[in-house]
N, C-alpha and C positions, 0 to 999 in steps of 0.2 A: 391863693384860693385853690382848693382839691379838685380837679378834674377826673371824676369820679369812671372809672371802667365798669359799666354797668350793664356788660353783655356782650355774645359775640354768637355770632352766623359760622355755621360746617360744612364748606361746601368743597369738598376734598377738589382737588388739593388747598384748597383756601381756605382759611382762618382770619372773618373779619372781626377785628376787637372792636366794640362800640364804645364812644364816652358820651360824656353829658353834655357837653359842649355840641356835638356832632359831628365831631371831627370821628373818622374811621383808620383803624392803621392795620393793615393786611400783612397778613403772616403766610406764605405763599411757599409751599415744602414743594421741592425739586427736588431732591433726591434722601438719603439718610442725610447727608451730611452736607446739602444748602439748602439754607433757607433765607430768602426772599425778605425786606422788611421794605413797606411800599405806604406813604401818605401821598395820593391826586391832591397838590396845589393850582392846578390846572395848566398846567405844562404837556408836553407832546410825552406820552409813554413809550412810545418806537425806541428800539436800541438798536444803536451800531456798531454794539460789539457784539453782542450776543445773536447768532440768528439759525432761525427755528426754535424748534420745541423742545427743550432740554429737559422737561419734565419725566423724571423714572417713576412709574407706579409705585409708590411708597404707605404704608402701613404705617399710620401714628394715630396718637391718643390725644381727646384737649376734655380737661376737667377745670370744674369752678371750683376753685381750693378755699373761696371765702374772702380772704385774703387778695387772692389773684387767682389769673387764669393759667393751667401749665399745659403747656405741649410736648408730646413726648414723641421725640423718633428713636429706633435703637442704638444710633449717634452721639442726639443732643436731645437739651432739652429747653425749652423757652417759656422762661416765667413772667408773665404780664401783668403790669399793678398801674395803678390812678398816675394820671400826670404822662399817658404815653410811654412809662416807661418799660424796657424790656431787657432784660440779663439771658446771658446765654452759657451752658455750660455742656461741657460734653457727656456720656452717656454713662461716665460712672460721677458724675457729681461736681467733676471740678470746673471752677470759676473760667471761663474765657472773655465772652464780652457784656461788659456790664455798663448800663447806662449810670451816670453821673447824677447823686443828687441835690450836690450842694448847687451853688453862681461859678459860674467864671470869675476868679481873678483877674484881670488882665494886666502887663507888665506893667509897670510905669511911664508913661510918656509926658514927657514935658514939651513937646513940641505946638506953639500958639498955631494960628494961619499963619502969620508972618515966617516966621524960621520955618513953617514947611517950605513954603515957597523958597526958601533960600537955599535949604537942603536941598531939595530934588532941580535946583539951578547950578549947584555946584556938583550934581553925579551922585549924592550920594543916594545907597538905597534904603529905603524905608518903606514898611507895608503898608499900603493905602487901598488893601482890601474892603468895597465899599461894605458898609454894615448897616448904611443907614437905609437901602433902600427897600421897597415893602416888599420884595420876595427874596430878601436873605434870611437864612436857617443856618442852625449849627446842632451837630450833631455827637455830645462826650459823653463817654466813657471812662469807666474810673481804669485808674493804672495802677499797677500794685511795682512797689520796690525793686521787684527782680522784673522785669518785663523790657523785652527785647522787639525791636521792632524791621522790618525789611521790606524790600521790594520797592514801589512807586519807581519803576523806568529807570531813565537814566538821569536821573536828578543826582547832579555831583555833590559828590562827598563821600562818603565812608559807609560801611556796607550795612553796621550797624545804625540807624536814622535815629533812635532815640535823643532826646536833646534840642533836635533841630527840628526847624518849619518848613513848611515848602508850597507853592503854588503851582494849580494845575492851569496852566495858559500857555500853549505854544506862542515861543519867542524866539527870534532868530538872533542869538547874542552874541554878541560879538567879539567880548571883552574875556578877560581872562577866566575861564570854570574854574570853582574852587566850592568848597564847602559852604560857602557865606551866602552862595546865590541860590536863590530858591527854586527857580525853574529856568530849564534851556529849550530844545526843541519837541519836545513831546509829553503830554499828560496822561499816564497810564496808574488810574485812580484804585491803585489794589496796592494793600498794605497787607501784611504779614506778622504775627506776635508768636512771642513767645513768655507765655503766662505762666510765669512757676514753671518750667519746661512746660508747658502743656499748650500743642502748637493749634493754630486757626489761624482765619486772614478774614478781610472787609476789602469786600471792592463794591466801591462806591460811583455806578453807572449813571453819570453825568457830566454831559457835555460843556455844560455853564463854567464857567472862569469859579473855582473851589480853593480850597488849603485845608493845609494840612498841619498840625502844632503836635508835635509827637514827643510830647516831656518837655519843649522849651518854657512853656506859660508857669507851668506849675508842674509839681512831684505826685501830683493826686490824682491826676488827669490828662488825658489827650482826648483831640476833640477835631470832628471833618467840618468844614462851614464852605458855604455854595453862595453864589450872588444871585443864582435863582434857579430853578428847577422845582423839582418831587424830589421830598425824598424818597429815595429808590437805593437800596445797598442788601447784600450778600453777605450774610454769613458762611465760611465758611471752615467745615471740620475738618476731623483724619487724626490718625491715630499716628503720625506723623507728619513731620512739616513739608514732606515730600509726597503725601496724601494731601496735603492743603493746597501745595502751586498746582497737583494733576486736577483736583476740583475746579482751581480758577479755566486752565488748560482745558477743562471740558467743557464747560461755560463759555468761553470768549475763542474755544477755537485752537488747535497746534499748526507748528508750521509746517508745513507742507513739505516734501520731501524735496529738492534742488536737484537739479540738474548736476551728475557728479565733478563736472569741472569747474564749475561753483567752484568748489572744495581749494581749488589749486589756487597759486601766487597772482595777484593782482596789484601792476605796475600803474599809478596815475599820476599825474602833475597840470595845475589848469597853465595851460601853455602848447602842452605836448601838439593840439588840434587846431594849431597853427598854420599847418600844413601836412602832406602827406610825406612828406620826406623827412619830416620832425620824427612823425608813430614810425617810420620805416626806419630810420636811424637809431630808436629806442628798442627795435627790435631786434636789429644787427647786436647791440651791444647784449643783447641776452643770450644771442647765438655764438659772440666772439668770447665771452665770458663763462661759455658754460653752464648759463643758469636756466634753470627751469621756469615757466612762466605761463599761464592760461589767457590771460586777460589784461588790455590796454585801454586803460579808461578816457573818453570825448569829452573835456570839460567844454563850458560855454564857446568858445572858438571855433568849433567848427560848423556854428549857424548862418546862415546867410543875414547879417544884422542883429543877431540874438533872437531871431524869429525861431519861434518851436514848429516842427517838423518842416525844418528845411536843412538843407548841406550844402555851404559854401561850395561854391564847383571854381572860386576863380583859386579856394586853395586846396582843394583836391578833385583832382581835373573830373573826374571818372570816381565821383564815391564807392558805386555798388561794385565797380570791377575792383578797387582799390580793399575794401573789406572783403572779396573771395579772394587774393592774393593773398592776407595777412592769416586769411584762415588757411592755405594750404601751409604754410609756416606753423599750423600750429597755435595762433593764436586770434583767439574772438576779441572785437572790437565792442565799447559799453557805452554809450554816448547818453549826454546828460538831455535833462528836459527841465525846463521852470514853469514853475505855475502863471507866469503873468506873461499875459499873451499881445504883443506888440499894437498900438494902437495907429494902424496902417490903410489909408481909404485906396492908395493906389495900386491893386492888384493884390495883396494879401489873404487870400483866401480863408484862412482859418480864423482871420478874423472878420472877413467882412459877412462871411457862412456863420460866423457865432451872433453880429449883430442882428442881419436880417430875421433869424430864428429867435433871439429874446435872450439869451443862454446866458449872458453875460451879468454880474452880482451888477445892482443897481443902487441910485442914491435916492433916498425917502421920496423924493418928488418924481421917482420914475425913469430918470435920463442915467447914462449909463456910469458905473463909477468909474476912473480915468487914477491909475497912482502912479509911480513911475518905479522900474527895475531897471536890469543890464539893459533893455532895447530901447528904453525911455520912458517914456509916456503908454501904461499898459492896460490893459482890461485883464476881468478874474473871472473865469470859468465857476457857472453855481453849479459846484458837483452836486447838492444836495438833490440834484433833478435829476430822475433817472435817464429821463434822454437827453441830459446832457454828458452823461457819464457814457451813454452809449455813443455819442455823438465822438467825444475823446475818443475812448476802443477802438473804433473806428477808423480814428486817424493814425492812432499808435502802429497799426499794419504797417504804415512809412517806413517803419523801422524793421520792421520782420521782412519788405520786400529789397531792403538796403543787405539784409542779411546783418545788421546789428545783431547781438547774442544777448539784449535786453532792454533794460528802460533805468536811467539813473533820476529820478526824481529829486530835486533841491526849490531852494525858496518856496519851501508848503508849508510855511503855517499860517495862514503866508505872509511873505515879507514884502516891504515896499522900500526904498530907500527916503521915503517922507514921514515913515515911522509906521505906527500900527495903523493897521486900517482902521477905520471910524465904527464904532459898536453899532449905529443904527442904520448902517446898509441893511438892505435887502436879499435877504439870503431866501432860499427855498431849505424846505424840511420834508423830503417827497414833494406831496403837491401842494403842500400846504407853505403858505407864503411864514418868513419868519424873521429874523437877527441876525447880525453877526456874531451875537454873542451865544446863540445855541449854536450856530456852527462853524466856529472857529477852528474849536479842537478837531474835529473828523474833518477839516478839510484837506488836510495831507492825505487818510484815510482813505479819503474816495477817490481822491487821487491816483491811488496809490491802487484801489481797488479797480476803478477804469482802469488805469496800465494792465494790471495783471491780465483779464477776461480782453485785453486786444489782442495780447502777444499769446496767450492759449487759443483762440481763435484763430487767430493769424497761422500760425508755426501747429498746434497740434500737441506743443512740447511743455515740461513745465517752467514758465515765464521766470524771468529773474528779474524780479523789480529790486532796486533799491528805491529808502526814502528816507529824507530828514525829517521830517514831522508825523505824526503818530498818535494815536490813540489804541485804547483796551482793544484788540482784536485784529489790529493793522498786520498782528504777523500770519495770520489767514495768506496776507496777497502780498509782504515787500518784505524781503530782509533790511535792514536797518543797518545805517554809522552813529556814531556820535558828534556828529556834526565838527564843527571846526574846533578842532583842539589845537594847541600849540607844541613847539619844540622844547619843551621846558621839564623839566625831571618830575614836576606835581602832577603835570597830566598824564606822565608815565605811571605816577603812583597810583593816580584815582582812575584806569582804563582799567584794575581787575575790578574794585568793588563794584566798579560803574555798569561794566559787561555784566558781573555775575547779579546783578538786582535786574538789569534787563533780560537775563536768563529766568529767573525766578518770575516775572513779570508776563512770559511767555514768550520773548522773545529769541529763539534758539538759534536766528542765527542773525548773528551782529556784530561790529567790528569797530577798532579804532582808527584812526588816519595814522600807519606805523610811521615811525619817527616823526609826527608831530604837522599839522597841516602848514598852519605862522610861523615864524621864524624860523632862527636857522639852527636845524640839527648840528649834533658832531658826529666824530665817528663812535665814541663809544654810548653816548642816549641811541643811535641809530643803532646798534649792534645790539643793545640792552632790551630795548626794544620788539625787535625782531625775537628775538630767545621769550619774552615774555609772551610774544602772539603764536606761537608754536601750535597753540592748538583753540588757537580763536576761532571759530568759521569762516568768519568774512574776513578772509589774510592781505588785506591792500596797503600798499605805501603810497599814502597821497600826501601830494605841497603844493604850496600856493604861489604863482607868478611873483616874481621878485626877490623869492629865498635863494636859500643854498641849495643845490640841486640836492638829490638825495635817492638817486638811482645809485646801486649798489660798488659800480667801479668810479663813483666819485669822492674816492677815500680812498686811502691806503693799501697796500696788500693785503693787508693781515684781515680789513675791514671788509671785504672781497670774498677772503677765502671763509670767514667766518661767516658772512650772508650769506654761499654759497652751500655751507656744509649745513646751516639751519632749512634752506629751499628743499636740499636734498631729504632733509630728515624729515619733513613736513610731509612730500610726496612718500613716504614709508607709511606715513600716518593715516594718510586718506583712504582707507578701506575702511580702518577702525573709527575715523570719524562717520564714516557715511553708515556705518554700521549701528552710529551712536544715533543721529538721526532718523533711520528708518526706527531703532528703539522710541525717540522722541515722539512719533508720529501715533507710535501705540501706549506710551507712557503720560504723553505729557510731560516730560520732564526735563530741564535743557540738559544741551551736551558739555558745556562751561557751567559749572558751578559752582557756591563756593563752599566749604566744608562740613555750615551750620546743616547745610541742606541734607547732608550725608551719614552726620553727628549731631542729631538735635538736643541730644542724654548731655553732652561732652560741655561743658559752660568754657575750656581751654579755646574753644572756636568760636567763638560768636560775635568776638570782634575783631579776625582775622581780615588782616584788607591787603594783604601781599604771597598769598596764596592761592591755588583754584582748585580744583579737580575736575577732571575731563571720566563725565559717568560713575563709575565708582573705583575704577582700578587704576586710573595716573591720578598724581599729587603733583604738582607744577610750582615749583617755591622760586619767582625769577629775581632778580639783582635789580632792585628798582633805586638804589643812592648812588650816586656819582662815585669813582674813586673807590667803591666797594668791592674788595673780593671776596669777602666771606658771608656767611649771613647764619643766623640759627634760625630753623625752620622746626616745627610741630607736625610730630606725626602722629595721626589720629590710631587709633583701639586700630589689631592687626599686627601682622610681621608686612615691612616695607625693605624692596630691596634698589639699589642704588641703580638707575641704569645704565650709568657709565663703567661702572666697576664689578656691578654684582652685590656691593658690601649690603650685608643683611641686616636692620633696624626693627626692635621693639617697638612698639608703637606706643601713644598714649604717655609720648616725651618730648623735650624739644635738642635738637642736636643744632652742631655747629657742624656745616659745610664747607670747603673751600669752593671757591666759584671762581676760577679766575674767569677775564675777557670773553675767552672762548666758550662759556661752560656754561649751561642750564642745571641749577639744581632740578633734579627728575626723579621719579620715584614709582615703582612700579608695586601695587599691593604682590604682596608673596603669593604663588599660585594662578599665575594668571595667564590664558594665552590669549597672544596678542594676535593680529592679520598684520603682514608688512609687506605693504607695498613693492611692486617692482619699482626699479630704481627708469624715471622714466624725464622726458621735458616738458611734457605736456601730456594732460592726462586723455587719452584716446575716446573716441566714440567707437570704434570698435571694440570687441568682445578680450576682457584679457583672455588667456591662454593659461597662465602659470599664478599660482597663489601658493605664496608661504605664511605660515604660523608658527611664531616663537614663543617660547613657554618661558615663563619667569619666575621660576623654584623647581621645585619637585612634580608635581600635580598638578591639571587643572581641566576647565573644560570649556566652551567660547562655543556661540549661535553665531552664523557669517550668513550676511543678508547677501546675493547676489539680484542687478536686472538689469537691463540694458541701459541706465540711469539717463534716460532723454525725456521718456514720454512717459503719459500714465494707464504704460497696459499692467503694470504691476499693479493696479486697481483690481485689475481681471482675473489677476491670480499668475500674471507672470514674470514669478519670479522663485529662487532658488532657498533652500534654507538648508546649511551644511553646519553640521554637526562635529565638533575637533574634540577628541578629549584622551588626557594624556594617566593613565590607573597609576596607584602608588606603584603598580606592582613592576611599573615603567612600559606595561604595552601601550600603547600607539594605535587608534583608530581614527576613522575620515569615514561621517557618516555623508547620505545626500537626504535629509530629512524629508525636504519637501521639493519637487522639481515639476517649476509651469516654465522656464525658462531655458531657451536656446541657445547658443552653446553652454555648456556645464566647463567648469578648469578641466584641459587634458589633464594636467599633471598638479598636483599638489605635495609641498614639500612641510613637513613638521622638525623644527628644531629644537633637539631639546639637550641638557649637558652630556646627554648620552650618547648622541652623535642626532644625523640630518635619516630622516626618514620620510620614505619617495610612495606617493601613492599614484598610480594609473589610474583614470576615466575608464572602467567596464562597462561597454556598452551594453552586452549581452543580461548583465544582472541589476544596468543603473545604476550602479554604486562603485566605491573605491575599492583596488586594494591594493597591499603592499606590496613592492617592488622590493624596496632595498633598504 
């Protein structure tokens, strides 16, 4: 039966479509190029990724065509006919998203009750996405032949998703990542297309347990389906697919600019917080070896019982004097936090302060829910309540008066060792009482969002949270891992696609466990490794108790001096990363990406998964197969030049490299200047002094962000914007663009194949000039 469109309400920015049914479906313009698609099933409308008013005063047109109803932005345009349905297209006419008119096919399944039961008793996985319940909805769109699809987090597998299904339900999995599995620790509900090249994305703002079938069901179709909520989902344009992730970016929020030693080498093993002569031991061997190092990560070990905010004192005698020791060395100490809070009546304050106050997620009849983790038998913090999340902040201080240098968040999605929590606890949603199934997915989030607003509180500075679980927006307050990966050459493969969809996702800065958390590394996955994370953000070597150590001088020489010369090369890097970031901050755009993002025209990249680019000017092609010394890499439109050698490459080919052991294939666009770090051990809270710039061809010209990269007066305007750029005609200038920042580089050096060119800090005219 025709569900006839029989009218619609203008109430700018709102476009209510009317049907005869009574149902309403809101067409809600944010900007030129998002637009809102919203049915109330009577679900909570609050978002937790989105917040404030993203609304840009926007001019559009809606006419009744007869037919249907159109709206027109100078973007897109949205045409609405009988049956709810709605197509979208951009603003010269071509097709992007289009609702579905046929049924759903669904695959074949022969599985009775019985054989389920059998199947899911012997492991194996099968989707048992409920469908049958009265608040499930599905949402298709038709797919055309050429249509490419990306993004959704860090859901493993391959960068291009088409093909495959996925679910959005934080789970803490244990078992091997690989393409087969559908979800691991975080649901970040925003996909990406590419329709006939003509790029858009659908993020789909809902917290409810969803999926996602992107070309696996059928060749005619993909389709979002939710176990309950509104529908509530985002169109999103741009005249590139780099115009599409800055839309989501502006929507759900960029990541925040780090604290600049972030940026450096981070050493962890859960074991290390065993004692204090273990971290002190682990620090010697960075100082007997030469290697540079910012950061010694706290796993579980060093709590008194697994109890959160507390610090074993019978194994480090003097914690807070023990972390201002490890900082005059040079290096900050990260200690972990889990979400499940010890259930302890005799003297345990943070718990028995969360019962007396209510704070704690409950069981349908009221009494408090009880699962068990690392400490045993635990209680769950209902972040959904804002003073309970104030309550956390609060206690997070623990850590800032420890002098910790942040908050490592794990078991948030959250996990219990008796399996999933039970869907009908008692969650809070604000003040409104709810499920566990609205809030499962953002409860890392808030998590994640307490830590942030304690340790900015606390400190002044900007917070360094990590977290394993996640949702659309979480990169507001936590940089992100990939949870527990293994030692195994596939999870080497799937850490680029993985990284660059959670780059695309919003996630700018995020990381693997280098060489592999389970099992046991060797020296050349460890080395291979390492060369592939070069210019990851989050640069950490973490393993897990019981493996093969995997600190750098527990291997070979050769394995040694090659970790060494990648640490060293990395600390060259960190100006132009941090440079890429404060870009990120104003862009929306990650600083790992992967090529389609760069090249949307190019069909040679759209299923590159062993490749990356860091911004637009490195190409990064790492050695990800065992026993591999060579590889043929693709270089996109452009001249590329080699940066071990110089050798100069056409672009828009694909070449054969040598790669031995030692060697990152690397690639510098022709013309570019780079920042290169001083050659340091630890990256300073003091002011550098000296700044070089190397040019890579002939010409070029480079913005260099400087600030005192701690706090956030660079909010205020204090910070430096310096100007390099190198004329065909070979002169050499050092501007100081913009100067709210104290000290300014005395000296600045430009290298280019015409020799080294020295500029002096002019006090007298605040600007550069040449020396020599």
């Amino acid at each position: 039966m025709t569900n006839r469109l029989t009218g619609y309400q203008n109430a700018a920015p709102k476009v209510t479509l009317e049907y005869a049914d009574g149902r309403q479906l809101l067409l809600d313009v944010y900007t030129n190029e998002i637009i809102r698609v919203f049915m109330n099933r009577g679900r909570a409308t609050n978002s937790y990724a989105i917040e404030g008013d993203k609304h840009h005063k926007t001019s559009y047109t809606v006419e009744d065509k007869g037919d249907h109803i159109e709206l027109r932005t100078p973007s897109l345009i949205v045409k609405a006919y009988d049956n709810c349905k709605v197509d979208f297209y951009d603003g010269d006419g071509n097709p992007l998203v289009m609702d579905y008119r046929g049924q759903r096919q669904p695959l074949p399944n022969d599985l009775d009750e019985e054989h389920q039961s059998t199947v899911l008793a012997e492991g194996h996985d099968i989707n048992l996405l409920d469908k049958t319940n009265d608040h499930y909805y599905e949402v298709i769109k038709s797919m055309s032949p050429d249509e490419q699809f990306y993004g959704l987090g860090d859901k493993p597998g391959f960068l291009n998703k088409r093909g495959y299904d996925y679910d959005n339900w934080n789970v803490d999995f244990g078992q091997v990542h690989n393409e087969s599995v559908k979800g691991i620790y975080k649901s970040i509900p925003v996909m990406y297309g590419l329709k006939n090249g003509h790029p858009y994305g659908l993020f789909f703002d809902n917290t409810y347990k969803s999926h996602f079938d992107l070309g696996k069901e059928s060749e005619n179709y993909y389709y979002y389906s939710a176990t309950d909520g509104n529908v509530d989902y985002y169109v999103l344009g741009g005249h590139s697919l780099k115009d599409v992730v800055a839309n989501y970016t502006y929507l759900t929020g960029v990541t925040p600019l780090p604290q600049k030693w972030v940026l450096g080498y981070q050493q962890s093993r859960w074991g290390y917080s065993t004692s204090d002569d273990r971290v002190a031991k682990i620090a010697d061997g960075f100082e007997k070896y030469h290697l540079p190092i910012d950061v010694i990560h706290l796993d579980i070990d060093y709590m008194r019982g697994y109890r959160d905010f507390t610090w074993d004192t019978t194994k480090f005698k003097n914690p807070k004097q023990f972390v201002a020791e490890m900082r005059k060395r040079g290096i900050r100490l990260m200690p972990i936090l889990d979400a499940g809070v010890k259930q302890d009546k005799d003297g345990y304050d943070i718990y028995q302060e969360g019962i007396e106050k209510g704070y704690f997620v409950e069981n349908p009849d009221g009494t408090v829910f009880v699962g068990r983790v690392w400490p045993g038998d635990a209680v769950f913090p209902d972040f959904g309540r804002p003073e309970v999340r104030n309550w956390w902040a609060k206690h997070v201080k623990f850590f800032a008066d420890m002098g910790a240098c942040g908050v490592w968040n794990d078991m948030d999605e959250p996990a219990s060792f008796d399996g999933e929590l039970p869907t009908d606890l008692i969650f809070h949603d604000g003040e409104q009482k709810t499920t566990h199934t609205r809030m499962h997915n953002v409860f890392g989030h808030l998590q994640a969002q307490a830590a942030y607003e304690g340790m900015k509180a606390a400190t002044g500075k900007r917070p360094y949270i990590i977290t394993r679980a996640a949702y659309a927006g979480t990169q507001k307050y936590s940089t992100i891992w990939t949870g527990d990966n293994q030692s195994i050459w596939s999870h080497l493969q799937l850490a680029i696609p993985q990284l660059n969809s959670l780059g695309m996702s919003g996630f700018a800065i995020a990381g693997t466990d280098i060489g592999g958390f389970q099992k046991d590394t060797t020296p050349e996955l460890l080395t291979r490794w390492l060369e592939a994370s070069l210019f990851v953000p989050l640069f950490r070597n973490h393993a897990e108790m019981g493996t093969r150590y995997q600190e750098p001088w527990s291997f070979d020489r050769q394995t040694l001096d090659t970790y060494r010369d990648y640490l060293n090369l990395r600390y060259r890097f960190v100006p132009f990363l941090y440079d890429q970031l404060r870009h990120e901050t104003e862009s929306g755009l990650p600083v790992m990406r992967p090529l389609v993002l760069n090249y949307d025209q190019d069909p040679a990249v759209r299923q590159i998964n062993d490749e990356y680019m860091v911004g637009t000017s490195i190409l990064v092609a790492p050695i990800v197969n065992q026993g591999a010394d060579k590889r043929l890499v693709y270089l996109p439109a452009g001249k590329w030049l080699d940066f071990w050698n110089n050798a100069e490459y056409s672009g828009q080919q694909t070449i054969m490299v040598n790669a031995p052991l030692e060697k990152l294939p690397l690639f510098i666009k022709k013309d570019t200047i780079l920042p290169w770090g001083n050659k340091v051990k630890h990256i300073s809270d003091e002011p550098e002094k000296v700044m070089t710039f190397r040019l890579f061809g002939d010409c070029g010209a480079y913005k260099h962000y400087q600030d005192n990269g701690l706090d956030f007066k660079y909010q205020e305007g204090e910070y430096n914007e310096y100007y390099v750029e190198v004329a065909n005609d070979g002169q050499v200038a050092v501007k100081l663009n913009k100067h709210g920042y104290q000290p300014t580089y005395e000296r600045v050096y430009v290298e280019t194949d015409r020799g080294r060119f020295e500029f002096d800090y002019d006090d007298s005219n605040e600007d550069y000039r040449l020396v020599k």
